[in-house]
Structures are given as C-alpha cells and as structure tokens.
N, C-alpha and C positions, 0 to 999 in steps of 0.2 A: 587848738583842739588836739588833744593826743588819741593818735590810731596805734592801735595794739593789733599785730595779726598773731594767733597761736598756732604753732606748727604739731600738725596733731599724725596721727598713723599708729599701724600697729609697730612693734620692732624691728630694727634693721629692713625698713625702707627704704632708707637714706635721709632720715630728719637731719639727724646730726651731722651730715654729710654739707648739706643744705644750707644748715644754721651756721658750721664751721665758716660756711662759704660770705655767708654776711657779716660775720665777724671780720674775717678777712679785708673785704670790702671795706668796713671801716673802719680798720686799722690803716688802711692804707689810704686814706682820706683824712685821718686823725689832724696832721700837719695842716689841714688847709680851712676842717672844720672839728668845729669842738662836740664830740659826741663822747662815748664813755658807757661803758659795759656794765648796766646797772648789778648784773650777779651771775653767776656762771651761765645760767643758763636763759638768761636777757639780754638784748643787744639792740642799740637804735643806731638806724642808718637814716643815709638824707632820700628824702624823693628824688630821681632825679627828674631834673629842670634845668634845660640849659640858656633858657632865657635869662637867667641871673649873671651868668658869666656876661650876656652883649649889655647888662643894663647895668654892671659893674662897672665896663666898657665905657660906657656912654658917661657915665656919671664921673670917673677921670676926667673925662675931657672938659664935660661943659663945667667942673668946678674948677678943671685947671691943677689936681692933685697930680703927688711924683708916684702914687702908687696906685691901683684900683681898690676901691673901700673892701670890708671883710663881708663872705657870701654866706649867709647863714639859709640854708633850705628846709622847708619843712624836713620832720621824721617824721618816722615808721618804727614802732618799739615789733622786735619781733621775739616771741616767747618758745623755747624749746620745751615742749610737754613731753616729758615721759611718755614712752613706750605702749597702748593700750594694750589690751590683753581681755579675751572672751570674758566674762566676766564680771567685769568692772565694774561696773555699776551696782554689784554686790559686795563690791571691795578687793576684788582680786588684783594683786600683782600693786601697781601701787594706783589703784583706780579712784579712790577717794581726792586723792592729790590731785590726779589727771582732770577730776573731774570739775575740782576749786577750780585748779586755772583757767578752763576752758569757758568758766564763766563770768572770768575777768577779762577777758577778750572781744572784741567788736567784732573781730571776723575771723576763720576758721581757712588754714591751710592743708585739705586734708593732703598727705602726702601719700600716693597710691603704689606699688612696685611694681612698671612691667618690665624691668629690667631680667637677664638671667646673669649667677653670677654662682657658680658652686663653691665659693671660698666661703659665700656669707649664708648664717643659718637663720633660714624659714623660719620661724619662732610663731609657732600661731597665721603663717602664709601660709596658704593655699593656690589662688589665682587671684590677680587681681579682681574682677567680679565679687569674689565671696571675702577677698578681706576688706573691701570697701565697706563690704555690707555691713560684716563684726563690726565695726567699728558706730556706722548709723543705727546699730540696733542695740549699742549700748550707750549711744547718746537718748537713743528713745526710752529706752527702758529705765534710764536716770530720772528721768521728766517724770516719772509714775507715782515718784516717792518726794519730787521735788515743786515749792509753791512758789518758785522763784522763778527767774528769766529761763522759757523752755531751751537747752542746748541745740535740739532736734530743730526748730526753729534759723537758730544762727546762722546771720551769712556764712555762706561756705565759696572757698577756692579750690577747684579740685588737683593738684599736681600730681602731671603723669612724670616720675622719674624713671627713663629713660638711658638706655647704652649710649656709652659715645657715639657707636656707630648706628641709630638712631636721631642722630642732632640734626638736621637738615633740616630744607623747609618743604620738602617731599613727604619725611616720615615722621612729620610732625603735623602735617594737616592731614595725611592718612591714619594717625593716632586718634588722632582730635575727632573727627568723623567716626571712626569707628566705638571709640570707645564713650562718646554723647551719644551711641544706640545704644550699648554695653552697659551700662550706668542709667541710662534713660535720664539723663541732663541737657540741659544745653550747652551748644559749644562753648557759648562767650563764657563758660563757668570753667572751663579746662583751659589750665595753663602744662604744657610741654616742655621739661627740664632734664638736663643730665646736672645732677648733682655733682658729680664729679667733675666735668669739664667746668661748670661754675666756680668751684673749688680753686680750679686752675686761673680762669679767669681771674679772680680776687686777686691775685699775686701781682699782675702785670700791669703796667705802665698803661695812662689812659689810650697812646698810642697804637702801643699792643695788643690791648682789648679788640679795639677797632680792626686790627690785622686781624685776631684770630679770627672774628665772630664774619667778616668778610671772607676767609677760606670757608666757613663751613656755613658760609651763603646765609646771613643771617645778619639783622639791622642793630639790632638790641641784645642785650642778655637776658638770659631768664630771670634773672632777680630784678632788672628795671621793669622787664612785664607784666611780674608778680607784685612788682608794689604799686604800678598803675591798673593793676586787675583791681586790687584790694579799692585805692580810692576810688572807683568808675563804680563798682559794686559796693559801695556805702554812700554813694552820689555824693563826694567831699570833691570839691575844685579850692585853688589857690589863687590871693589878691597876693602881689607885690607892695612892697614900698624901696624905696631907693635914695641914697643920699650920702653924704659925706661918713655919717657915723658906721652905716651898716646897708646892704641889701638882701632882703627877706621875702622869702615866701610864706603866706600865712593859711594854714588849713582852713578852710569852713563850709559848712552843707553848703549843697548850691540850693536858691533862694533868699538866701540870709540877706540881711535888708544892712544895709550901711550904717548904722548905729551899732548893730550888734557887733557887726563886724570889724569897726573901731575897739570891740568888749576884746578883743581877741588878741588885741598889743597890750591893753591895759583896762582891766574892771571900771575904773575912773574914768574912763571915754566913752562909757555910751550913757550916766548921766550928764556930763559935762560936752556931749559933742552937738557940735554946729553946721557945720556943712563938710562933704566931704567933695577935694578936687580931684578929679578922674580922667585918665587918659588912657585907652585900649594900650595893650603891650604894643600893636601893630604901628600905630599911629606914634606912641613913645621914641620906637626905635626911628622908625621914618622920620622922624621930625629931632632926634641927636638929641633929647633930651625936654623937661620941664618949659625952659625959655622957648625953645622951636614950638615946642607943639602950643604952646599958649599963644605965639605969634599967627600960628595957623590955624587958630577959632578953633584948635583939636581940644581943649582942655576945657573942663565944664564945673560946676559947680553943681552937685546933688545934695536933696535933704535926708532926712534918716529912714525915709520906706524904700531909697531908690536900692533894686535888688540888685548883690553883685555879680561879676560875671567872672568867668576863669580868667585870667591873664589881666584884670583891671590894674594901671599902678593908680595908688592912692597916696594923697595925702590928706589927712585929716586935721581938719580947723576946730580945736577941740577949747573949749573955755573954764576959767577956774571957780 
C-alpha cells in the first residue's frame, strides 16, 4: 500500500528545509536500502521499524546464514508542493499545480513557521495563526469549484517548525498546548520540528543521531515522528515476513482480514490463499525464530477473515 504525505505551507516556511532533510536521510540509507528519488521534488523513505533489524537477527541464526538477509521497510513517498500563496485557488502564484498535487496525496503536512529568522523573507507571513489560516481557506475555497476528493477534508499533520533553541522537550509540549488552543486542533495532530537541526540530523551516523537527539533530551527525530503521525492518522499498521530471501514490513489498514493481506505481497495470493501461519513479533523474538515458536504451541494456523494485527510475522500457505 503506497502512503504519499504532501508537504504543503505558504513560502519559506521551511518545506524545502524539511524535504531536503529526508532526502538526506535517504541518501544515507541508500547503501543498506534500495529507495530512489522518484523526481526533484519526490522522495521515498523507509518507516522506521526496528523490529526488522532483531528478526533479521533471528533469521541468521535459526537458518544458520554467514550474513543477515536484506531489510526491506515499508515507505513513505514524500511530496514537496510548491509554495502556496493567498489566492490559489484562483490560480495565483503556481496554485493550480499546488492544488493537482495535494490531491494525489493521502495526507497533508501542513508546515506552519513559528520560528523568527530576519535573513529569510515573510512572502505572504504574517503570524503563524493567519498563515495557517491562508492556506485552509484556500483549500476550502478550491472544494467550491471542485466535484472531486474535498482537499479541506484531508487528513492533515500540522508541523510547528521551530528554532533550534526551541528543540527540547520543555518547548515542544509548551508549543504543542498552546498552539492546539491557537489553531483550535488537537494535540495528537501537532507534530514539533526544527527543520534545520533535522537537516543536521540526516547527515550523521546512526550512532550520532542517538548522541545528538540524547543532548537535546529527545527519543526520536522529528521525521521518524512525522511518519508515525502520518501512519497512526490514516490508521495503517505493518505485518512482517521473514526469511532467508528478504525481511519486510508490509503496510495495511488495521482490520484487514488475512487474505487481503497476503493481496499485498502479491494480487495472486488472495485468490489462491489457504491458510495463513502467525506468530506475534513478541512471541517470534522470544522463542529465536519460526522452529521455537512452533515448538512452544506460539505459532497457529488462520483462515482468510482472521484480522491482522500490527507486528504479526506471517507466513502465507498460498495454492496454485
């Protein structure tokens, strides 16, 4: 299942700041996974999931290989939208464009500025408040002339981009709170980022990552936040599979019944599928792979309505 999120805002927010930042990111993952910059202004990264690295782990061992199999993680295609501009929706600035892409998108990053910065020009800012607003009232105002998916509508993630000297986890849940009154949203829809220290981030070694975001008292990056906001707000969770050839994470709405969900490695699997075997990720790890957990009555056999769950590994008994 491919997730699209569109990084949307007025100008000189920091989109491109943002975007750069996940390019980065997966450039520097390039060597380990195969991703690839669909056009200047597209970019897919993996979710992260580091449950694939201990079940990469695991699957060395119990097969006995010299090396751990190749980790393939879901993506996240992310789109840089141009610039919005008051207007738009009448065609100003390049708002026709802005307005295509945003509705080839699943979900919306709006990117808001409370950052101050005298180098970089306001272009259509005011306060954050009022350019949040320009922006939702020319997605609305689009819908008026439009018979297709309402924009105004679309999931939305709100990103507060933020001073470096804002990163904490002090002036990020006092952001977060104030500006869920300011906006009149809920929290769980504000995500808290400095686009720039992201930027930074992207560069450095997985090690390093973990140093920096550990000085500036902080568990995660803003881009792993941002793309588990994205899946939590489109309610998509991931099943595993595991094996000598590859280890995968496979996107799918939660509820998806195990049939369809075999649809999702290959179309040809949810006519021809038979039973699928199932063992929680918890139990997989616990039990050092497929052999243990089958030995410890952990492994079960489901028909095609059994619904999946996040972290299932699966293997599927598919017929020809």
């Amino acid at each position: 299942m491919n997730l699209s999120v569109g990084i949307i805002g007025l100008p000189n927010v920091g989109k491109s700041t943002l975007f750069n930042a996940l390019l980065k990111k997966q450039a520097a993952l390039a060597a380990n996974y195969p991703f690839a910059t669909i056009e200047p202004n597209v970019g897919v990264v993996p979710v992260p999931d580091e449950r694939l690295v201990r079940l990469a782990e695991i699957t060395k061992e119990e097969e006995g290989m010299a090396s751990s199999p190749p980790i393939k993680p879901a993506t996240v295609e992310f789109v840089d939208i141009a610039g919005l501009v008051k207007g738009a929706s009448e065609g100003a600035g390049l708002g026709n464009k802005f307005l295509s892409y945003i509705r080839k998108v699943r979900i919306i990053a709006h990117v808001v500025r409370v950052f101050e910065d005298p180098n970089v020009v306001k272009e259509g800012s005011v306060d954050p408040k009022s350019d949040y607003e320009i922006v939702r009232t020319e997605l609305a105002l689009s819908d008026l002339d439009s018979k297709g998916d309402p924009l105004a509508e679309k999931p939305e993630i709100i990103v507060l981009n933020v001073s470096e000297g804002d990163y904490n986890p002090v002036s990020i849940k006092r952001l977060t709170d104030e500006y869920s009154n300011l906006l009149e949203t809920s929290k769980d829809k504000i995500i808290v980022i400095s686009a720039k220290i992201e930027e930074e981030l992207a560069t450095l070694s997985d090690e390093e990552q973990k140093q920096y975001l550990a000085d500036l008292g902080l568990k995660e990056s803003g881009l792993e936040r941002l793309i588990k906001k994205a899946y939590s707000e489109l309610g998509l969770i991931s099943f595993l599979t595991c094996g000598e050839k590859e280890v995968r994470a496979w996107t799918i709405r939660a509820g998806t019944n195990a049939q369809n969900a075999a649809g999702e490695i290959h179309t040809d699997f949810i006519k021809n599928f038979i039973k699928a075997e199932i063992v929680s990720y918890e139990d997989f790890i616990a039990n050092k792979g497929w052999k243990g957990s089958r030995a410890a009555g952990k492994a079960r056999l489901e028909g095609k309505d059994y619904i999946v769950n996040d972290g299932d590994v699966i293997e599927f008994k598919i017929g020809r």
